[in-house]
Each structure stands twice: as structure tokens, then as C-alpha cells.
N, C-alpha and C positions, 0 to 999 in steps of 0.2 A: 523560407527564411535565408537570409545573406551568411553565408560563411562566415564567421568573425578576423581568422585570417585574412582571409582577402579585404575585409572591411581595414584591416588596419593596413595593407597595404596600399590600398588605397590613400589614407591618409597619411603616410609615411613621401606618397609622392606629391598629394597635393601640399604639402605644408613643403616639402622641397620646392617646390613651381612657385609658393607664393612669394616668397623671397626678392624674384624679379618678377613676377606681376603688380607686388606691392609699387614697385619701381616708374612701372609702366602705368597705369590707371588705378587710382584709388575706390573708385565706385566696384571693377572688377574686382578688385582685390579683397573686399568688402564683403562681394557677393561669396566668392569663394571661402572666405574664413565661415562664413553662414553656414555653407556644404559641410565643412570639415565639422563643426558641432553638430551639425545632426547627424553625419558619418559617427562622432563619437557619444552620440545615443545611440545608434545602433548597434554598435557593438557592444556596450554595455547589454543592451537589452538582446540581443541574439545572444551573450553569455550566460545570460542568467536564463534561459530558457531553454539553453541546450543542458547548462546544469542542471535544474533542477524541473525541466518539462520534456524527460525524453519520448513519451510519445504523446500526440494530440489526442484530445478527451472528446472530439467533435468529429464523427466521422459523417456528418450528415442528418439528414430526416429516413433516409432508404432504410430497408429490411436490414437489419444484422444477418441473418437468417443465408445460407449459400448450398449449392448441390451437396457438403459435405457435412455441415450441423447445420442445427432447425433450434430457432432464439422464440422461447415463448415469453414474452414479459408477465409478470402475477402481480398481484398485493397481497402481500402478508398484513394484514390488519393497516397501519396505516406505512411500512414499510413498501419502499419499488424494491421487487428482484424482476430476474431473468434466471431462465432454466435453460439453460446446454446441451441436447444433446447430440449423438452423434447420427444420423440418417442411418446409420447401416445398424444402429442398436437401438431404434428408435421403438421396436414391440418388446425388447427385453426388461428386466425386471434388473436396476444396474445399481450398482451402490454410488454413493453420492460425494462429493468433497464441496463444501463449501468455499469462498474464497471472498477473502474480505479486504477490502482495500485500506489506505494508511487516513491519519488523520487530512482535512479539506480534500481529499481527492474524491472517486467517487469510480463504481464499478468495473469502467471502461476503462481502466488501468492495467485490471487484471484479468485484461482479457487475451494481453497475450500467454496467459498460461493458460486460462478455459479453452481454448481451441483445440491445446495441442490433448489435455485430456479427455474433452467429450470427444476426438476423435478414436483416440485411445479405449474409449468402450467404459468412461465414467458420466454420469451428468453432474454437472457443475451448477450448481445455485450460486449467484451470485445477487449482490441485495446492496442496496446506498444505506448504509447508516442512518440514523437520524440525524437532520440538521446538515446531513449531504444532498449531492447532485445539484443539478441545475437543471434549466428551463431552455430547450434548444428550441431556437426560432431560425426561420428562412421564409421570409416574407411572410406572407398570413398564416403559415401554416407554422406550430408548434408542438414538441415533445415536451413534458411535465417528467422529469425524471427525479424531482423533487424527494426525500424522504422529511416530513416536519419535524422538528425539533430542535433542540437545541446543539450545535456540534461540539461544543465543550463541556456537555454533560456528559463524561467519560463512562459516570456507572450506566446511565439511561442506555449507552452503546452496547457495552457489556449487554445489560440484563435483555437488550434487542436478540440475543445471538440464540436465546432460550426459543424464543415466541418460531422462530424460522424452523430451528430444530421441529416443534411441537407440528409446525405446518408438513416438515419432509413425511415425521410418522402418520398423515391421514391419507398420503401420496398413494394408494396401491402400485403407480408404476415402479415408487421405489424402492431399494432396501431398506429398510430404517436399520437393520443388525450391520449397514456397513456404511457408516457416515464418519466422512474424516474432516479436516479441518485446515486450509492453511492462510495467514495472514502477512501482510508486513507491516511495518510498524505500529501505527494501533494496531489493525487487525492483527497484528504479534499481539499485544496484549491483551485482546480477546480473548482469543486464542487460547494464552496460558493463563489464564482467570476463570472465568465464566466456561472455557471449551474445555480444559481441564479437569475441571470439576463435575461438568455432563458427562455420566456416563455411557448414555447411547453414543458419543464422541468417540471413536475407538483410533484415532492419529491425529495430531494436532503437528501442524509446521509452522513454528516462528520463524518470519523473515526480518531481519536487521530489530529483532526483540530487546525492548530495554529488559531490565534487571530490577531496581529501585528508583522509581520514575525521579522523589525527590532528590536522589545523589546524581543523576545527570543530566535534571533540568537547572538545578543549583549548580551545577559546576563554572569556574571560571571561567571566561575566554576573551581570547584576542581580540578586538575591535574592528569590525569589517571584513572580518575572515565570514568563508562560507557558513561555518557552524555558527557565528554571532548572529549574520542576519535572519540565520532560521529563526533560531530563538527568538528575534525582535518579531520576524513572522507571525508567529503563532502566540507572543505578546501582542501583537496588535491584532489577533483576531479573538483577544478576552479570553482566549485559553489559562488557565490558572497554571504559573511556571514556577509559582514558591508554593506548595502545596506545606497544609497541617501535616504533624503525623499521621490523626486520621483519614486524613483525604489520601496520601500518600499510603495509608498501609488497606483502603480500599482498591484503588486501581496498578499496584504494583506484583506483577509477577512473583517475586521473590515469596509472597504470603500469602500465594497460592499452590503450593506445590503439592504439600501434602493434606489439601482440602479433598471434599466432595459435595455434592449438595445434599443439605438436610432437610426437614421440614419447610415448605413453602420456596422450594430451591433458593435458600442459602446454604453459601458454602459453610462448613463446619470442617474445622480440624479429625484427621482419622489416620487411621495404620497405615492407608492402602498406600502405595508406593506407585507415582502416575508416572515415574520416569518412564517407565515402557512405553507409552504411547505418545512420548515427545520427541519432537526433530528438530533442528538448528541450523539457517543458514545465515552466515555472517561476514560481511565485508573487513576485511584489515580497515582499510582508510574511511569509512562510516564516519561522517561529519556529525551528522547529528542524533545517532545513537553510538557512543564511540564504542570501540572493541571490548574495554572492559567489562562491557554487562553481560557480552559472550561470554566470557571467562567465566563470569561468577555464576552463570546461571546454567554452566555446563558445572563448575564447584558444587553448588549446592543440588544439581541432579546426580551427579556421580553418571555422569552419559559416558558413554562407550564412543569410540571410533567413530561406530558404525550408525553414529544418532549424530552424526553434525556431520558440515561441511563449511569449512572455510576460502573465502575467496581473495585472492589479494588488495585487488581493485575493483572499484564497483560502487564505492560510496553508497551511501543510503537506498539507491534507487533500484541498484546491482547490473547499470549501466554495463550495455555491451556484454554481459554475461548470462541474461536470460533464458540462453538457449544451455547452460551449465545448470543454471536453477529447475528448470522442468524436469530435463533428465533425471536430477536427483529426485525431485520428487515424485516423478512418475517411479523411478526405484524403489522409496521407503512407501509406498499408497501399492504397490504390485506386491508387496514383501507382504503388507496386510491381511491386506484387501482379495488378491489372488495370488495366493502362494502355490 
């Protein structure tokens, strides 16, 4: 992909050149103005790609799989995961972190944090949502990384995160007594919903986690700013952005905290106090979860210090910072997990 810098310098000299080419020949001149709008597609389009596609979801048909982790793909019922682990703990009996990627994306997002922990001595489950992944082809030959359903069935996702759990405890190679949890953006709200409330779930980490889905998909904004065209996004892919109160007090954080699951795992209201086993990481400039839903949903935990971490820049994706985000959570998953 073209630099966007250079793409505008480029166009910065050809619109100077044109001035006296205009002069000289009009068919050249013609030809050139041509160059210059598709010079300034490209930059639009290498902008929006550097912002909101920092790494590629396509790394080929080859083996994931390398001398240092070993990638087994599964089906959990009608769910695609992959299992992570690390070659040198590959006979041990290891506790587990799930890791769930954000809304339309899909597992290979989050893999660059599965690497660093199946080497680290955890296996990592990682699973497509329903109504995620895609279909990779290269010529006759194709990967089906599909998961069916619908991707704006926000609870169908949630109540997905049960069925996976259910799958790790038949695992003998795993621990089921040490299974943690981390997500970003949906998978933040997984996470602090439905992971929450599982108590075989013993750490959940929200990444760039809303708060009250309807107070920050309703919120105002500025017209063609980053955070506007998300939102038209994810309006244009029938995601529901004015939610009910019920729909809203189904898939929002905030009214799940002091849940757990009761009868037929629902959650039901109770004593227990799940701030222990929640963690926080949050960009300052977060377009499209903005900071606020940090604040309140470190407010209504009463979290400590030592239960979040804030980054300054990093916007939604935690751009150029993922190598700050693993360490932490490789920290609060060692504090658990092996203390």
C-alpha cells in the first residue's frame, strides 16, 4: 500500500506541472489531471485503511502453525475457532484465555496477541463470532472460515461465548479451573456480559469496552469525522444504532456487573461483587467507543489502579501500542493465573 504522504506529494507536484502542461498540450494535460484523481483516490483509500485496517486479515491459504506454536482449527457446534498453543507446552495441562475479536472483524485480528501468549505457556482459543469471518480463496483452492449467523444479533454473540466455554471443560488437555477472557470492542462486551456472569470465567479484559451501548451509539457527532463514518458503518451493515431500552439494557455492560448466571444460564441479579475479576484497557482518543464509557465503568466498578490501564493514543484499534497492551495483560493473566 502507497504511503499517503508521498501520495500527496506527488500530487502537490503534479498539479504544480500542470499549470504549464495545460499550456503546452491539452490532450497531455487531460491525461494528467486523470493521474492526479486517481492519485486522489488513493489517498483517500490508503487513509482509511491505514486508519481503521492496521493489520491484514488475509495472510494466505499456508499453515498458521510455525516451529514455535502449533494452530489446530476446531468446530465448536456450528462456530470456527483455532487453538494456540505453544510447542514447548504442547504435553502440558495449561490454562486457557479466550480472545474475541470486535464487531465485522474476525479472529485473525487477534492474533497478534495469541502468539505472544501461547508462547508464554497459555493456549489461546480463539473462535469467529457468528455471522463473522470470510471465505479465503486463491485460485481453486479455498479456506471456509465462516462462522453462520447473523452479525448483528449482538445477544446470539454473547450467548455464543457460553457453548465455547462448555467445549474448553470436555478438553482434558485443558484447565477448565483457569480460563480467562479478553475482548475489544464487542468482544469487550462479551466479555463484561455473558464472561462476567460465567463463573468458570476467573479474568475478563475489556478492550476499548463501551459502558451503555445506547448513550454512545446515540451520541451526537460531527459530519465526516472518523467517529461519524464508523457509525454510518456499522448503520449500513443493519447493525441496530438507536437501540429500545430493552435491547439496550440486554447487550450493555453497565447491567451486568452485578449479575451471574442462574437457572438455564441467565444472568440474574446477586451480592457477588465481579469487580475482582475485571480489567480495562482504554485509549484517550477512542473514536468510536469514546473515553467516557472508561470512566463510568471504572465508576460503577470501584476498580483499583491496578485493574486498568490507560493509553493516550491508540484510538479504537490501540494502534502502535499492542506491544503495551499484551504486556499488560500478560501481567493481570500471570497475577491470576500463576501467581
Amino acid at each position: 500500500m502507497m504511503n499517503p504522504g508521498r501520495i500527496a506529494i506527488y500530487i502537490a507536484v503534479l498539479s504544480f506541472l500542470m499549470f504549464f502542461v495545460d499550456q503546452w498540450n491539452v490532450l497531455v494535460g487531460t491525461l494528467l489531471w486523470i493521474l492526479i484523481v486517481v492519485l486522489l483516490i488513493e489517498l483517500v483509500v490508503a487513509g482509511f485503511r491505514q486508519a481503521f485496517f492496521r493489520f491484514g486479515d488475509d495472510p494466505g491459504l499456508g499453515a498458521l502453525s510455525t516451529s514455535v506454536v502449533h494452530v489446530e482449527p476446531m468446530q465448536i457446534g456450528r462456530i470456527r475457532a483455532w487453538l494456540i498453543k505453544g510447542e514447548e507446552f504442547s504435553s502440558q495441562k495449561l490454562p486457557v484465555v479466550i480472545l474475541h475479536h470486535g464487531y465485522g472483524s474476525n479472529y485473525r485480528r487477534m492474533l497478534v496477541y495469541a502468539y505472544p501468549l501461547a508462547i508464554k505457556g497459555y493456549a489461546v482459543l480463539l473462535y469467529n463470532a457468528p455471522g463473522h469471518g470470510k471465505v479465503l480463496r486463491k485460485g481453486d483452492n479455498q479456506i471456509d472460515e465462516q462462522s453462520p449467523g447473523d452479525k448483528t444479533e449482538m445477544l446470539e454473540i454473547m450467548k455464543s461465548l457460553g457453548k465455547v466455554v462448555d467445549y474448553i471443560k470436555m478438553m482434558p488437555e485443558l484447565d477448565a479451573n483457569r480460563i480467562g477472557f479478553a475482548g475489544i470492542s464487542l468482544g469487550a462486551i462479551v466479555g463484561l456480559t455473558y464472561g462476567v456472569c460465567n463463573p468458570a470465567i476467573k479474568c475478563v479484559i475489556g478492550l476499548a469496552a463501551v459502558h451503555d451501548f445506547k448513550k454512545t451509539s446515540t451520541r451526537k457527532l460531527i459530519p465526516f469525522t472518523s467517529d461519524w463514518w464508523m457509525k454510518k458503518s456499522f448503520e449500513w451493515s443493519h447493525l441496530e444504532m438507536n437501540p429500545s431500552k430493552l435491547q439496550d439494557f440486554l447487550v450493555s455492560p453497565a447491567f451486568y456487573f452485578d449479575k451471574e448466571f442462574g437457572f438455564f444460564e441467565h444472568p440474574v441479579w446477586t451480592e457477588k461483587n465481579n469487580a475482582e475479576k475485571i480489567f480495562l484497557i482504554h485509549c484517550e482518543d477512542d473514536c468510536t467507543v469514546p473515553f467516557f464509557n472508561f470512566e463510568e465503568n471504572v465508576k460503577q466498578l470501584g476498580l483499583s489502579p491496578d485493574h486498568f490501564l490507560v493509553l493516550k493514543n491508540g484510538n479504537h484499534w490501540f494502534i502502535r501500542q499492542e506491544h503495551i497492551v499484551i504486556g499488560q495483560m500478560l501481567r493481570w493473566l500471570d497475577k491470576v493465573f500463576m501467581p
